[in-house]
Each structure stands twice: as C-alpha cells, then as structure tokens.
MIKOL-333606 format. One record per residue (C-alpha): residue in one letter; z, x negated, y. Coordinates in pm, whole numbers, padded with zeros to 5 digits, always signed. Each point is the difference from the previous one (the first is absolute). Example, Ala and Ser with C-alpha at 12.3 -4.5 7.8 and 13.67 -1.06 7.14 Angstrom:
2
a+00780-01230-00450
s-00066-00137+00344
***
This chain:
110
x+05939-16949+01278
x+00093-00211-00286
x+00013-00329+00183
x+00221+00204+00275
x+00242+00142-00267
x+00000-00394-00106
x+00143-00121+00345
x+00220+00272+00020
x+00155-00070-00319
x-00039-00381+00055
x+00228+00129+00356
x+00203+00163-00188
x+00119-00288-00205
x+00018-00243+00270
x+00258+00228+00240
x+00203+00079-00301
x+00003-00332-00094
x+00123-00096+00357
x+00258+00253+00032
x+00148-00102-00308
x+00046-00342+00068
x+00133+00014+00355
x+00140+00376+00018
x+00151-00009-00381
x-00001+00375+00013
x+00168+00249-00250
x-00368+00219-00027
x-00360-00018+00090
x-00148+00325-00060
x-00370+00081+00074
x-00113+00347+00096
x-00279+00198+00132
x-00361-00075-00108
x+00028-00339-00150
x+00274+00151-00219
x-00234+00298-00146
x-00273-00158+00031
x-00224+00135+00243
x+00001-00313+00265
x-00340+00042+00194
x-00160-00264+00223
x+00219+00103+00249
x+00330+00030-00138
x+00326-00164+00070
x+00284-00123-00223
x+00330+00226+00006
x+00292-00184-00111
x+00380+00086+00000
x+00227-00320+00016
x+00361+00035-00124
x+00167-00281+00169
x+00337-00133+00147
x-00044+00014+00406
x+00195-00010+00339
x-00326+00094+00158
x-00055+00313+00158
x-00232+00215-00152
x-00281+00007+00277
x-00004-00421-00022
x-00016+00010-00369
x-00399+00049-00028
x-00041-00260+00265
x+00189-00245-00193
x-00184+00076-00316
x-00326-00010+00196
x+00093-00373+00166
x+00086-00129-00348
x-00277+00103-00207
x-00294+00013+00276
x-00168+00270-00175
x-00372-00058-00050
x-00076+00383-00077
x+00184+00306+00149
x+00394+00063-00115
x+00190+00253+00036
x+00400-00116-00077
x+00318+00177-00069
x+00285-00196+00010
x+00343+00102-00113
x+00356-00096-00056
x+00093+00112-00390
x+00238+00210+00193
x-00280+00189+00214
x-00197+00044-00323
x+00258+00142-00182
x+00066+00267+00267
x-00374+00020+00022
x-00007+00078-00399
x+00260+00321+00039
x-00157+00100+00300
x-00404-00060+00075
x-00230+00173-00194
x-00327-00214+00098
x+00211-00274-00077
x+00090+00197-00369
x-00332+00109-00027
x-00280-00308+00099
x+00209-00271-00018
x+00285+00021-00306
x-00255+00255-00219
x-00312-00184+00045
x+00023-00336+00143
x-00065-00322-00148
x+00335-00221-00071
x-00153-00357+00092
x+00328-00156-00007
x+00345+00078-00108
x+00262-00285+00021
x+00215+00181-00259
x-00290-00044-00292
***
C-alpha cells in the first residue's frame, strides 16, 4: 500500500505539474480520498481545475485526459471561475467535499 500511495502521489505531482504549465489555471484543488487520506489500492485522484475555457463542459475531461495521459485513474472537474463561483453560492457537495475539505495544490493568486 505504501509503494501505491507513492505512485499516486508521485501522479499527483506530475498532472499538476502539467496542468500548470500548459493550462495556467486559477485553482487545482484535490478532493475525495487522496485529500483525507484514505486512498486505497484502488482509488482514483479527484481534482477540481479552475481554469479559463471556450470548451464545453462534456470535452473538458477529454482534453485534460489527452494532455496529461493519466497513468492511474482521474476523475476531473473543470470550471470557468465563473461556473465555480455560481457553484460556491449554490452546490453543496461542491461547499461541502471540495471548498471544506479539499487539498489547494495550486493557487495562482499565492
């Protein structure tokens, strides 16, 4: 388990890392498992992007997905600032699993 949590971190770092450089987003926020620390063998990375896009929402994943060729299973959430700021008022699971107790990986405003 420890050499899994290893890769998964070692993931982690290397699809932030890509994001960041060719995405510049505003956030990376991990959730989920990872976040509270209860990853298992089989668990996925959860991560909400906060990025400038004209893409529609459903191709947003895809494109993530093509750039970062995942090595482990993802789960992304892409969204404008505008659709997260809608989403803060208005979602609680957003409130709740991803604001409350994510993981900020990246802020471009620190």
């Amino acid at each position: 388990t420890e050499l899994l949590k290893y890769s998964l971190e070692d993931e982690l770092k290397r699809i932030t890392n890509i994001i960041i450089e060719k995405c510049n987003p505003e956030r990376i926020i991990l959730f989920g498992s990872m976040a509270n620390g209860t990853a298992k063998e089989w668990s996925d990375i959860d991560l909400v992007v906060i990025m400038d896009t004209d893409l529609r929402f459903a191709d947003r994943t895809l494109y993530l997905m093509r750039l970062t060729h995942p090595r482990v299973g993802v789960d992304f959430l892409v969204y404008t600032p505008e659709e997260e700021l809608f989403k803060k008022n208005r979602d609680l699971f957003y409130t709740e699993e991803v604001l409350k107790k994510g993981v900020i990986l990246y802020d471009r405003s620190s």
